[in-house]
C-alpha positions as CSV (number, residue, x, y, z in Angstrom):
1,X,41.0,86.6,-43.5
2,X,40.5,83.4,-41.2
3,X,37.4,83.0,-39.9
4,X,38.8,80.8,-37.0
5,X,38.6,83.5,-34.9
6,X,35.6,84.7,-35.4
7,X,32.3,83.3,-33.6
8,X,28.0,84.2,-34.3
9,X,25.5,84.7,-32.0
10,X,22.1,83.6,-33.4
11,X,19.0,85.0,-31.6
12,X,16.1,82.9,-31.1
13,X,14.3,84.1,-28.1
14,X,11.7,86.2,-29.3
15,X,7.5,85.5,-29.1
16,X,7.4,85.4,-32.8
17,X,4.3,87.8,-32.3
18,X,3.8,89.6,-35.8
19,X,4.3,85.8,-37.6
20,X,1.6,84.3,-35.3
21,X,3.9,81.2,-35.7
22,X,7.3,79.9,-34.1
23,X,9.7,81.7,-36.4
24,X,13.0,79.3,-35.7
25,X,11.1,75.9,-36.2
26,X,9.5,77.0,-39.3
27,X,10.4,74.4,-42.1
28,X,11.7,75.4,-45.3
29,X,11.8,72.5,-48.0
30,X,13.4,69.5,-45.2
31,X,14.8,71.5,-42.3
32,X,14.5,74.6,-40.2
33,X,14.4,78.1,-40.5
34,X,17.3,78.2,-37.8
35,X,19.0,75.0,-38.6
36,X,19.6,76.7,-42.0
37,X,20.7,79.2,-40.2
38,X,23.1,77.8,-38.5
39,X,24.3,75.7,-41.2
40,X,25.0,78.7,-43.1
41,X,27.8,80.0,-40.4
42,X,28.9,76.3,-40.5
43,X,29.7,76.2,-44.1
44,X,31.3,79.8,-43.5
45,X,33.7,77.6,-41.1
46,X,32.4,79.5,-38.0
47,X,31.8,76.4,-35.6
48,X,31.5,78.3,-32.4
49,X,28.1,79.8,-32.4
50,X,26.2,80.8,-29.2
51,X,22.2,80.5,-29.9
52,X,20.1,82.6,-27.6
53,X,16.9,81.1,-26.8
54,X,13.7,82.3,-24.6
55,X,9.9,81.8,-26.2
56,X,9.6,77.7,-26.5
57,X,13.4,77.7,-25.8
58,X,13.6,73.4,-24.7
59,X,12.0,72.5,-28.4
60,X,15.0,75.1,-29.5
61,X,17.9,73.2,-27.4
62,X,15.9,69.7,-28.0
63,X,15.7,70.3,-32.1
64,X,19.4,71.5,-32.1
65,X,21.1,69.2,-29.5
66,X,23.5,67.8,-32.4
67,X,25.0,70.7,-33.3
68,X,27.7,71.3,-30.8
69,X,26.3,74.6,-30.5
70,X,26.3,77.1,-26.9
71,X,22.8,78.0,-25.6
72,X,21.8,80.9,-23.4
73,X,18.5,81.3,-22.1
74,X,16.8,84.9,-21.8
75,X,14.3,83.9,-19.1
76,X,12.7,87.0,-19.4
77,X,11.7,87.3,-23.0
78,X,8.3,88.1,-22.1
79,X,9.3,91.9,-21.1
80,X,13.2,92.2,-22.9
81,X,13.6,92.8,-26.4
82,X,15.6,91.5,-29.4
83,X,18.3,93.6,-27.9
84,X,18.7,92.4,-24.7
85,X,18.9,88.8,-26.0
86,X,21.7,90.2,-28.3
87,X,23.7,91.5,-25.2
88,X,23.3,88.4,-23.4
89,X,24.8,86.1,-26.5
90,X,27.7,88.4,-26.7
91,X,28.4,88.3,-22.9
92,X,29.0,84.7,-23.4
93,X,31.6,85.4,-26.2
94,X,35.2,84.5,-25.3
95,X,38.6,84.1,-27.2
96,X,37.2,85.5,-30.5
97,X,38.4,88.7,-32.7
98,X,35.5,89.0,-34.4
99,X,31.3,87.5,-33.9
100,X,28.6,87.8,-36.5
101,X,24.9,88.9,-34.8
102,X,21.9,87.3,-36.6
103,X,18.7,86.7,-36.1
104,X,17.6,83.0,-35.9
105,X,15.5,83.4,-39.7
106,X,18.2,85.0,-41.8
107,X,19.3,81.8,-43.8
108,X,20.8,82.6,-47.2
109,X,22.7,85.1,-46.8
110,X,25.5,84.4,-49.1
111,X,28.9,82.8,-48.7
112,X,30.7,85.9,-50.5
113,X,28.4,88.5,-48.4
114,X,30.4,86.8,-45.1
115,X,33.7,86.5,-46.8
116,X,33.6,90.2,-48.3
117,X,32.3,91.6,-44.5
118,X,35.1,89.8,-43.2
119,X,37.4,90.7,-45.7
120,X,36.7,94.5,-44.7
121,X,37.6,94.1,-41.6
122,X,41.4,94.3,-42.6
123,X,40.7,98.4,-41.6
124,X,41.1,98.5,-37.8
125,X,39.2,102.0,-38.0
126,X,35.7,99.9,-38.7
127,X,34.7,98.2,-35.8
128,X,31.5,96.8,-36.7
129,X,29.9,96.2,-40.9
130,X,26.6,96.2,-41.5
131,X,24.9,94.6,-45.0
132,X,22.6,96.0,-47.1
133,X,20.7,95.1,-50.3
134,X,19.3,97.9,-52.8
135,X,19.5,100.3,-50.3
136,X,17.5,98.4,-46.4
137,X,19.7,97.4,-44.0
138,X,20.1,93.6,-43.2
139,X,21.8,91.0,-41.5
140,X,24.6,89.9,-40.2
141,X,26.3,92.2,-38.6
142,X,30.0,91.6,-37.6
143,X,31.4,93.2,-34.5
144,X,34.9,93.7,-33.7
145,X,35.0,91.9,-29.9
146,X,37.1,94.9,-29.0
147,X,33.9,97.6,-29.2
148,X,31.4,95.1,-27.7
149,X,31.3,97.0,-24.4
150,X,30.0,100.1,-27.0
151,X,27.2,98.0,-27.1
152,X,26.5,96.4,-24.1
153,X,26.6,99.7,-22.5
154,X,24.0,100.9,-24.8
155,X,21.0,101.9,-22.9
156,X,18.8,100.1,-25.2
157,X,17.2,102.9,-27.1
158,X,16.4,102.4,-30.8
159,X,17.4,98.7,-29.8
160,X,20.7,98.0,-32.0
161,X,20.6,100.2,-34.5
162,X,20.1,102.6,-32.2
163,X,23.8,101.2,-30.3
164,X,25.2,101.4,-34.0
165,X,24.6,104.7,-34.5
166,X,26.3,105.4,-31.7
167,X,28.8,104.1,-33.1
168,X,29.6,106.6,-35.7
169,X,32.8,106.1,-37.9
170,X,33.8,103.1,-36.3
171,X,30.5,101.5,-38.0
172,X,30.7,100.3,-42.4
173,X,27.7,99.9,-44.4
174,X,28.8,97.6,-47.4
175,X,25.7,97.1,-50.4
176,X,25.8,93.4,-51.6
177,X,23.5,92.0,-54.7
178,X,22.4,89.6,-51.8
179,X,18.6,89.4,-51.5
180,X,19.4,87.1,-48.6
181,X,20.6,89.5,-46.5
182,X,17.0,91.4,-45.8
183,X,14.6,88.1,-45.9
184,X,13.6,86.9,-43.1
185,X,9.9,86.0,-41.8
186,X,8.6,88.2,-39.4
187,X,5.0,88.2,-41.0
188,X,3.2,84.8,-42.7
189,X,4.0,87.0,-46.1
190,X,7.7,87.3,-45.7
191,X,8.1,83.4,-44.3
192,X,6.0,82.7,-48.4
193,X,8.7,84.6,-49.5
194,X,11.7,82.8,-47.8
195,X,10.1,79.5,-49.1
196,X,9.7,80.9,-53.1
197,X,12.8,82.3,-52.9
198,X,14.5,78.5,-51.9
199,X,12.8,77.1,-54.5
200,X,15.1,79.7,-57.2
201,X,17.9,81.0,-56.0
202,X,20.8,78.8,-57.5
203,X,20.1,80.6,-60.5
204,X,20.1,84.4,-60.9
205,X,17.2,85.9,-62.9
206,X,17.8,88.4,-65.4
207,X,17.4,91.6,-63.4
208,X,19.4,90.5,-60.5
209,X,22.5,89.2,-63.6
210,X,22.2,93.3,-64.4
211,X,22.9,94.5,-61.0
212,X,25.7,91.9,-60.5
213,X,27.0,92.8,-63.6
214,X,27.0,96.6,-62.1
215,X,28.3,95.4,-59.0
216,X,31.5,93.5,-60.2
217,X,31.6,97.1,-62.4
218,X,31.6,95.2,-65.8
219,X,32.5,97.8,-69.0
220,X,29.9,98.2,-71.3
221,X,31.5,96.8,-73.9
222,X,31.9,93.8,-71.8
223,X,27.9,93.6,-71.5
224,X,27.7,94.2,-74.7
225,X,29.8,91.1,-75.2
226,X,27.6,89.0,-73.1
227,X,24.4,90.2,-74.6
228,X,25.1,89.0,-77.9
229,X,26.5,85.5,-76.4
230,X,23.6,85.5,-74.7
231,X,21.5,85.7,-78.1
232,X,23.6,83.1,-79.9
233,X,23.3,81.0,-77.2
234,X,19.0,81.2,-77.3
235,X,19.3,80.7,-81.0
236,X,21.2,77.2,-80.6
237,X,19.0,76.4,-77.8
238,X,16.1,76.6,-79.8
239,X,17.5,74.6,-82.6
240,X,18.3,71.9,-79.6
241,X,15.0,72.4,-78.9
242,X,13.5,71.7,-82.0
243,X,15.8,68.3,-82.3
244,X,14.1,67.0,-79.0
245,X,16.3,68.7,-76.5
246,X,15.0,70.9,-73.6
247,X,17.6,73.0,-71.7
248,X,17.7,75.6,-69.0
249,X,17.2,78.9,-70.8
250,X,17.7,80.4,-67.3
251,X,20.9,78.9,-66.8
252,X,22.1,79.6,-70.6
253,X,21.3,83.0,-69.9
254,X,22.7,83.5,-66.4
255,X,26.1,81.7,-67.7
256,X,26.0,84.2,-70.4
257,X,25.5,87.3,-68.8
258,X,28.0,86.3,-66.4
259,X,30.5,84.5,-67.7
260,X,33.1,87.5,-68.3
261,X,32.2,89.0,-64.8
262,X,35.7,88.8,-64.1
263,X,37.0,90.1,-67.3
264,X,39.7,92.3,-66.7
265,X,41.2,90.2,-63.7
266,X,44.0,87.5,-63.3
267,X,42.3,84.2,-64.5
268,X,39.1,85.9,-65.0
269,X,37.2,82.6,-65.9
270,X,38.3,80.8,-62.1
271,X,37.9,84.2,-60.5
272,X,34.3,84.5,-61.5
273,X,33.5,81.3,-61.3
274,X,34.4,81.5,-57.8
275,X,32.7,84.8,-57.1
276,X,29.3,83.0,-58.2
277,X,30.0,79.7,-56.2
278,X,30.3,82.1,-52.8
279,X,26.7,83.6,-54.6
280,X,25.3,80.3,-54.4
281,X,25.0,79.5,-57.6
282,X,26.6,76.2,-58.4
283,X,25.7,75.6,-61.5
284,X,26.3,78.7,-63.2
285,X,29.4,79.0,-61.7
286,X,30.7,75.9,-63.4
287,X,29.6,77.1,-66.5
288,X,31.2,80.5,-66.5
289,X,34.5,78.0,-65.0
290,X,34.5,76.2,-68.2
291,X,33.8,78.7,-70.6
292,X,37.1,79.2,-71.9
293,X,38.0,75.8,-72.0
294,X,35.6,72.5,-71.3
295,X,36.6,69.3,-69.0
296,X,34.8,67.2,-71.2
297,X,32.1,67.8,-73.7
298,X,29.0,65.8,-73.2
299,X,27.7,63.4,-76.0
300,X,24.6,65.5,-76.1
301,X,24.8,69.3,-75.7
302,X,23.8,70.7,-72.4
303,X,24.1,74.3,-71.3
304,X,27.7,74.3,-70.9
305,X,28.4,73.5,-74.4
306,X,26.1,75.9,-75.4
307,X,27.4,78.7,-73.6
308,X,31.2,77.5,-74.5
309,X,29.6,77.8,-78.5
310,X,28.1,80.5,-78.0
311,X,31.0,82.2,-76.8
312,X,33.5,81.0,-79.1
313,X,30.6,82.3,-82.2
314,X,31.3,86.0,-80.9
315,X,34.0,88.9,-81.5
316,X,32.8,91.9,-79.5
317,X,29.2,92.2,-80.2
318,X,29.7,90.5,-83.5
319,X,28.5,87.0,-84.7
320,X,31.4,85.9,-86.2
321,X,32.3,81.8,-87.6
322,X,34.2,80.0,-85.4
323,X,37.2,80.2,-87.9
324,X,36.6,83.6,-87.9
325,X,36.9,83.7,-84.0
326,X,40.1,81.8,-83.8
327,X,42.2,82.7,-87.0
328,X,42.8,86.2,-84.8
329,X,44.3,84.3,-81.9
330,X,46.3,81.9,-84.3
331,X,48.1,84.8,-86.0
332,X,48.9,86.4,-82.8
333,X,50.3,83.1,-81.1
334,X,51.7,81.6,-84.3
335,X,55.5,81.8,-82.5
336,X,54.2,80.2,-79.1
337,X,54.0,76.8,-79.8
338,X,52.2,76.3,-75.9
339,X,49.6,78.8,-76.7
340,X,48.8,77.9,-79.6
341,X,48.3,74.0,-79.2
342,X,45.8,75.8,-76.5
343,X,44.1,78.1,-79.3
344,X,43.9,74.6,-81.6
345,X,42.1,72.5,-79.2
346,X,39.5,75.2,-77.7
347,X,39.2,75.5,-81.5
348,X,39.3,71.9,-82.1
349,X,36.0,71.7,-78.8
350,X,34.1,74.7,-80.6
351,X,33.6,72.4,-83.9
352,X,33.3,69.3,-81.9
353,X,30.4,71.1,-80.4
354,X,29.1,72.8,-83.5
355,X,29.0,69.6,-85.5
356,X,27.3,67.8,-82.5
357,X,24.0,69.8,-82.9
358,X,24.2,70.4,-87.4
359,X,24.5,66.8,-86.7
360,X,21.3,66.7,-84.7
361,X,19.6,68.3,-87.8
362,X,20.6,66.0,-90.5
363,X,22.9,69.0,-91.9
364,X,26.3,68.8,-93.0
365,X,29.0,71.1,-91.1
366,X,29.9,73.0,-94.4
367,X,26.1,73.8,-96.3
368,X,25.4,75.4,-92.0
369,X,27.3,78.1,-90.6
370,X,24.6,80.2,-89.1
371,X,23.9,78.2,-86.6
């Protein structure tokens, strides 16, 4: 779905009272809580966005006045709540089908969490979604502009959740593998968090790989698959390692836990790849985009050749040579010329790759094949 028509309302006009701190102008690594914020919608290519400002609102509009953004002041934020600054951001909505609430200190919530809400929206019997993450509601929500009088006329009880229950059928509660969607930094704690958590999240940890892995609904054999990538790949990373080269054991194993989320799907290499670039996690992503077939191999093995070698070392859970691996897929393509120049030359990267790190040890290809 488009996301022209759809518009966010950001809400900065709280006291900031449990933090003891300005929430919105808190800096995280070299901007703002609130610019990152905002940026996030950006990227999402939502440009319209209405910020609602109260508390300190002229160091708001004076720190954002490049961003082409709408302000709306809630003078009265001493005695209103949350709420009420929510009501007046989407009073000031016009010509949109959809708008995306968030507070001002929600920033990485993920590109495929606001494409998948979206997405969902394609059933005109929800009229507003709300996110969750291992089982606590979070943010954004995104409101069908056709309901927002449900929620203006909302006497404010139970703020908006309590408007949302109100709701009843009309309202979707969709569980993401988004940690971003309940961080925020209402308390000195939870804004420690926000910054530990932008210091690692472009790579997933092993725990949150598993409940991806359950997420995209990934067969067991599948994960058993990727498990036993996942140990060929540390054994030739710690040969690398012994030769003098350091990789990302993080990355190796995210890439290999991953790599066959798509399995099953058209293109399931692009397909996940993309999946984990919405996630936010670049790196592996390109990985998991090449591991079928590289762009270029590098003249010293980083993770992506690993993971590629790794892969190409593995028939179901089985360590397997690479002729091993590829005399299967010769046979079967043996009257398609196409395909099976393709077979040859993944085949062809494989021992390119192989010999790059025996070479590394001083070893001949043929006295090595455990690698």
């Amino acid at each position: 779905m488009d996301s022209k028509n759809v518009k966010a309302v950001i809400v900065a006009g709280g006291l900031s009272s449990r933090m003891k701190e300005f929430k919105p102008l808190l800096e995280i690594g070299n901007s703002t809580i609130i610019e990152m914020t905002i940026n996030n919608f950006k990227q999402f290519g939502i440009n319209e966005i209405i910020v609602v400002t109260g508390f300190r609102g002229d160091e708001i509009e004076h720190r954002l006045s490049n961003y082409n953004i709408q302000f709306v002041r809630n003078t009265d934020y001493e005695n209103t709540h949350m709420f009420d600054s929510v009501c007046m951001g989407l009073n000031d909505v016009n010509d949109a089908k959809f708008v995306f609430i968030s507070p001002a200190d929600s920033p990485f919530v993920q590109q495929f969490t606001l494409k998948k809400i979206l997405e969902e929206m394609n059933s005109e019997d929800i009229n507003l979604i709300q996110p969750s993450y291992e089982g606590k509601n979070g943010h954004p929500l995104l409101l069908r502009m056709k309901s927002v009088d449900n929620i203006l006329k909302h006497d404010g009880t139970k703020g908006l959740q309590g408007a949302i229950a109100k709701m009843g059928d009309e309202c979707k509660n969709i569980s993401f593998v988004d940690p971003g969607i309940v961080l925020d930094a209402d308390t000195p704690e939870e804004y420690f968090k926000l910054i530990e958590f932008n210091e690692n999240n472009s790579c997933p940890t092993l725990s949150l790989c598993r409940k991806i892995q359950e997420y995209f609904q990934m067969q067991d054999d599948v994960k058993a698959h990727s498990n036993k990538v996942l140990m060929a790949a540390m054994s030739i990373s710690s040969k690398l390692y012994k030769s003098g080269i350091k990789l990302n054991n993080k990355i190796i194993m995210a890439s290999c836990l991953l790599h066959d989320i798509a399995k099953g799907r058209p293109h399931h290499a692009d397909t996940g790849a993309q999946w984990l670039k919405d996630m936010g996690y670049a790196e592996v992503s390109q990985i998991v985009k090449e591991h079928m077939q590289q762009n270029d191999i590098s003249k010293s093995p980083t993770e992506k050749e690993v993971v590629y070698l790794a892969d190409k070392m593995v028939i179901g859970d089985e360590i397997v040579s690479i002729e091993e691996k590829f005399s299967t897929k010769e046979e079967m393509y043996k009257n398609d010329y196409e395909a099976l120049e393709t077979v040859k030359y993944r085949k062809k990267q494989a021992m390119e790759i192989y010999n790059s790190i025996i070479s590394l040890e001083g070893e001949d290809y043929e006295t090595n094949q455990d690698c």
